[in-house]
C-alpha positions as CSV (number, residue, x, y, z in Angstrom):
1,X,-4.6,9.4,-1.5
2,X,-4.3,6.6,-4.2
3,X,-3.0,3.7,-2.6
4,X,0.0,3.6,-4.8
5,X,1.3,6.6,-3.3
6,X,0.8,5.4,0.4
7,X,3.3,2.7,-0.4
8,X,5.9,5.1,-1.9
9,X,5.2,7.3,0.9
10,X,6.4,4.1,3.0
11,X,9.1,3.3,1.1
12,X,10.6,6.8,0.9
13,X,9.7,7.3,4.5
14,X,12.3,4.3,4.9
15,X,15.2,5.4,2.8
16,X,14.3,2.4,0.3
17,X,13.4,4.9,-2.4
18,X,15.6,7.9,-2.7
19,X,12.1,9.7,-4.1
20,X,8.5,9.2,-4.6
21,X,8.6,9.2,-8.4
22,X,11.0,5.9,-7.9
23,X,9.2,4.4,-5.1
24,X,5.8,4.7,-7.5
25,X,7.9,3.2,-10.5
26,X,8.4,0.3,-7.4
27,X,4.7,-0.3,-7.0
28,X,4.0,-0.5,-10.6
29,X,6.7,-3.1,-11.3
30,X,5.8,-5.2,-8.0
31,X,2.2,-5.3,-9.1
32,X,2.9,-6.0,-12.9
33,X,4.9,-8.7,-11.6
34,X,2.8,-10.4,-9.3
35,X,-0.4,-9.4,-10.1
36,X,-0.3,-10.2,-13.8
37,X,-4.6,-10.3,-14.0
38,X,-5.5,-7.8,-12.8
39,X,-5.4,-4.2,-13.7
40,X,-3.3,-1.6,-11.7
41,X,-5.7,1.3,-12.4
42,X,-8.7,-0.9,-10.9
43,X,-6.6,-1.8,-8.0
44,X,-5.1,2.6,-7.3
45,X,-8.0,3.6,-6.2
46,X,-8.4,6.5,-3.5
47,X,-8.1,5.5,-0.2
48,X,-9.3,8.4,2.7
49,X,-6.4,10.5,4.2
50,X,-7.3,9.6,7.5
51,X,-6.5,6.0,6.4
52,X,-3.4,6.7,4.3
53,X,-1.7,8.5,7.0
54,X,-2.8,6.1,9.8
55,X,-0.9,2.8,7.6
56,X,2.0,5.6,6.8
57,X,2.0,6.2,10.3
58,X,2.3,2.5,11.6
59,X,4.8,1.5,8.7
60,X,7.1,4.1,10.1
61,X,10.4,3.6,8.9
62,X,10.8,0.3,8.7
63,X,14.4,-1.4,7.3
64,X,12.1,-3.5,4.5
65,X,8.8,-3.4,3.3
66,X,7.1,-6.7,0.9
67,X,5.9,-4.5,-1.4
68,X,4.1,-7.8,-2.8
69,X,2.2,-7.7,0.5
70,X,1.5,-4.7,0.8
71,X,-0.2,-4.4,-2.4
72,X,-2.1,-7.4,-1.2
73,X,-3.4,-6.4,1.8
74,X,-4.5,-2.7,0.2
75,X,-6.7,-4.9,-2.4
76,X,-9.3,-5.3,-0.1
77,X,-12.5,-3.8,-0.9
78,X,-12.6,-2.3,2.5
79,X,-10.0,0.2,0.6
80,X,-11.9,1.2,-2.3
81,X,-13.0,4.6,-2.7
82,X,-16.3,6.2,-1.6
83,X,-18.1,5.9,-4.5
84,X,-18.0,1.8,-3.6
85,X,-21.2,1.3,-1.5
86,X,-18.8,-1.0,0.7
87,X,-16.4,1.3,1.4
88,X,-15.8,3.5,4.6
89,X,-13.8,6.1,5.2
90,X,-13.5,5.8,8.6
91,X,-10.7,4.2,10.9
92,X,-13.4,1.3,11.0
93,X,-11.9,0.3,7.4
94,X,-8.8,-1.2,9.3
95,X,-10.7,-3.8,10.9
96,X,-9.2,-7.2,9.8
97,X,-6.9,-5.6,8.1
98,X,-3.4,-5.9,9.7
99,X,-1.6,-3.2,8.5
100,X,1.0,-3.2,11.4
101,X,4.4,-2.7,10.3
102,X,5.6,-6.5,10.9
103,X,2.6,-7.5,8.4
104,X,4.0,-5.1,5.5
105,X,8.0,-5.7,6.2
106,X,9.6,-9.0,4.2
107,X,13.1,-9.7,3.2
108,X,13.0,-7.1,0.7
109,X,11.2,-4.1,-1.0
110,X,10.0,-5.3,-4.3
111,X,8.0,-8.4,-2.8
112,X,9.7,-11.1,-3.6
113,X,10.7,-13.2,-0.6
């Protein structure tokens, strides 16, 4: 699952988004915002499904996500997909990661705090 979609997942899941093609539109504006040098398609890279549904899982339906953050914290190359020699696919890749529903929530869904 790219890692775009596990963060509309989330924010659909959460009634922020009324659908998934908004809540991607969401992630693209956040990142273009915030992340001005570096490049979105680099960053969307598959993630396992294992891992997408575990963070989808412990998001839950939270009340706000930081989008900002969330794009963040799924920037790590622990995330990147498994043609990356550093990458795993296995529930191992959330080590040091926090990706616990108080670490993705903020004061409100586009990431700005």
């Amino acid at each position: 699952m790219l890692k775009s979609n596990v963060i509309a997942q989330c924010l659909l899941n959460s009634c922020i988004v009324q659908n998934l093609q908004i809540g991607l539109l969401v992630v693209q504006q956040v990142f273009a915002e915030h992340f001005q040098d570096q490049s979105f398609s680099d960053w969307n890279t598959q993630i396992s499904d294992k891992t997408a549904q575990l963070i989808i899982k412990n998001v839950g339906r939270s009340m706000q996500i930081n989008v900002r953050q969330f794009i963040a914290n799924l920037g790590s190359n622990t995330f990147d997909d498994a043609t990356n020699p550093q990458s795993t696919s296995s529930e191992d890749a959330l080590i040091g990661i926090d990706t616990t529903q108080s670490s993705l929530t903020g004061d409100r869904f586009n990431g700005r705090t």
